[in-house]
C-alpha positions in Angstrom: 1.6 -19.6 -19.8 2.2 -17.5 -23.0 0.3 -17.3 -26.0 1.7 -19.6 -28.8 2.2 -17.9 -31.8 -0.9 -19.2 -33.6 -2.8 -17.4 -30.9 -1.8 -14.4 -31.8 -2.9 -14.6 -34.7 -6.3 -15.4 -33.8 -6.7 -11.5 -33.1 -5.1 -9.7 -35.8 -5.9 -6.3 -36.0 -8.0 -6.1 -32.5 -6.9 -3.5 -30.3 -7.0 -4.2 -26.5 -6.7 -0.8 -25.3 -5.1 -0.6 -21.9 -6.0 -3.3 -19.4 -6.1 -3.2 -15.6 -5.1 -6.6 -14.5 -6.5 -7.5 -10.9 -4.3 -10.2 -9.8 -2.9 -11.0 -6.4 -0.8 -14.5 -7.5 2.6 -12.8 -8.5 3.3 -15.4 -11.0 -0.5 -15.7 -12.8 -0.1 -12.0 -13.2 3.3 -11.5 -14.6 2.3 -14.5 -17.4 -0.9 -12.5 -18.0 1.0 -9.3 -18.2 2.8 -10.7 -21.1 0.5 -12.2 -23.1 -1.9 -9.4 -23.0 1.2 -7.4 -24.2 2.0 -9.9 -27.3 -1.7 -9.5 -28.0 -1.9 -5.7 -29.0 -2.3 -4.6 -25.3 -1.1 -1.1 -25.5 -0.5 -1.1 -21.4 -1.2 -3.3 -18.5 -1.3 -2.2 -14.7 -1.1 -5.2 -12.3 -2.8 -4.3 -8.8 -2.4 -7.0 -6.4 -5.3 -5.6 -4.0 -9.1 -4.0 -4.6 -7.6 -1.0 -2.4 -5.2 -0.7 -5.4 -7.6 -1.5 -8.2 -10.4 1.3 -6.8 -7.2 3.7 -6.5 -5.9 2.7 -10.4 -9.7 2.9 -11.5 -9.4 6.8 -10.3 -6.6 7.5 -12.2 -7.5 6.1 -15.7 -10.4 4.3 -17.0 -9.0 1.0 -18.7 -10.8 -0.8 -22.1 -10.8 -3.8 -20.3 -10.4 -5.1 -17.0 -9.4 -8.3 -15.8 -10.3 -9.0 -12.4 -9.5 -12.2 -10.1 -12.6 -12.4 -7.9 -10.4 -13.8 -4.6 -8.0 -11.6 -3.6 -5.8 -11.8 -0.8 -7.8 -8.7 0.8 -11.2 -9.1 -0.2 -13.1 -12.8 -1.4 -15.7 -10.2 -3.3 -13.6 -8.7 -5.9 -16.8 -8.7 -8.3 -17.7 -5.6 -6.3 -15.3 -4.1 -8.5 -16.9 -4.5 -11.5 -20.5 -3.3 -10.2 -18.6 -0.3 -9.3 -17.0 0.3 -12.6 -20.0 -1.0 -15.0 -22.3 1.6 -12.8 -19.9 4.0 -13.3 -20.9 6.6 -16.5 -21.3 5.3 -20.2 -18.4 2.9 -22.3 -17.9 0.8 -19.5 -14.7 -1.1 -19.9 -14.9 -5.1 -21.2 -14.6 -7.3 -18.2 -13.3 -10.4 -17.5 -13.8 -12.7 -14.3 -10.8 -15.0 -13.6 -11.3 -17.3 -10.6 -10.6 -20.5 -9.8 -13.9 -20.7 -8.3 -16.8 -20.0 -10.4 -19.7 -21.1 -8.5 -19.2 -18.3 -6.2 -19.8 -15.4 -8.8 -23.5 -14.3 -8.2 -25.3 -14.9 -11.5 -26.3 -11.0 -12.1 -22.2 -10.4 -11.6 -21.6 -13.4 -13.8 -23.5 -11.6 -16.9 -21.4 -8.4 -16.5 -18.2 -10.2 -18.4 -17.0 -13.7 -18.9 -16.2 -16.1 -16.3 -12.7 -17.9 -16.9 -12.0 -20.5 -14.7 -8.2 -20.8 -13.5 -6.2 -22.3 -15.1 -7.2 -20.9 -18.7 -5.6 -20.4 -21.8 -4.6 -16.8 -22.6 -6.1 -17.2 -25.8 -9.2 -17.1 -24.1 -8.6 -14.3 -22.2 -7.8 -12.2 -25.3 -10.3 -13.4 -27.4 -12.8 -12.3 -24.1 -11.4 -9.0 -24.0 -11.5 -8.7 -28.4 -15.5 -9.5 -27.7 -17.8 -6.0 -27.5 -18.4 -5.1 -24.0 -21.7 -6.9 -22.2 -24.7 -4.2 -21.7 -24.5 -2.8 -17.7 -26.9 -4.0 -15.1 -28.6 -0.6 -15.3 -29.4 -0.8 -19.3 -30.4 -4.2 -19.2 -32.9 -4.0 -16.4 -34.3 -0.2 -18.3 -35.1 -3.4 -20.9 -36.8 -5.9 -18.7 -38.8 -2.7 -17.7 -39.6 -1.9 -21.2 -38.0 1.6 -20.2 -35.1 1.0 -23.1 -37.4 0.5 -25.7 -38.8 3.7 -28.0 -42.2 4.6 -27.7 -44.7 3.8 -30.2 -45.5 5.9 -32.6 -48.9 6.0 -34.3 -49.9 5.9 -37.8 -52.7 7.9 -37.7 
């Protein structure tokens, strides 16, 4: 499914960076590709396994990654994005896409938004145009009160 052209306007002037799409369906991936391309994308590498997506994550650091949490190799491709939002700072934007939402563990689900298959690629772009979530880490340093500055007194 491609992006009408009224979608693409949706976006004007947001960047997408390069994208690493996670995608073992053939077909969903080759759509995606293209849309994400029409949208600004300036590159998009498919990998079809998480073997291939840990190996492409080595190489380059993508701006946004779009990850299919059921692959043909592994039904915990989530384990993904722990790796790469735990991974040093300016994590990339993430994106869940999975036909079965319900068995995303709710800490994963806050990493990046959830798209349930089938979805517009409008929505995935607009996703990927949205500021990156805080990590795990950062937001847990918060629940501590270990993010927040130390008060100062007026004395």
């Amino acid at each position: 499914m491609r992006m009408s052209k009224s979608a693409k306007k949706r976006n004007p002037g947001k960047k997408l960076g390069d994208i690493l799409l996670v995608e073992d369906d053939a077909l969903i991936a080759v759509a995606l590709e293209g849309s994400l391309l029409d949208a600004g994308a300036k590159s998009v590498k498919i990998c079809t396994t998480t073997e291939d997506a840990l190996a492409a994550l080595r190489e380059h650091k993508p701006d946004g990654l779009v990850l299919d949490v059921h692959l043909a190799d592994r039904d915990d491709g989530w384990a993904i994005a722990e790796l790469v939002n735990s991974v040093g700072p300016k994590p990339p934007r993430i994106v869940f896409s999975t036909g079965s939402p319900q068995d995303i563990p709710a800490e994963i689900a806050e990493l990046g938004p959830v798209l349930q298959k089938p979805y517009d690629h409008a929505e995935l772009i607009d996703a990927l145009c949205r500021p990156p979530r805080e990590g795990l880490i950062a937001r847990l340093r918060d629940a501590l009160g270990k993010g927040e500055p130390e008060p100062t007194s007026a004395s």
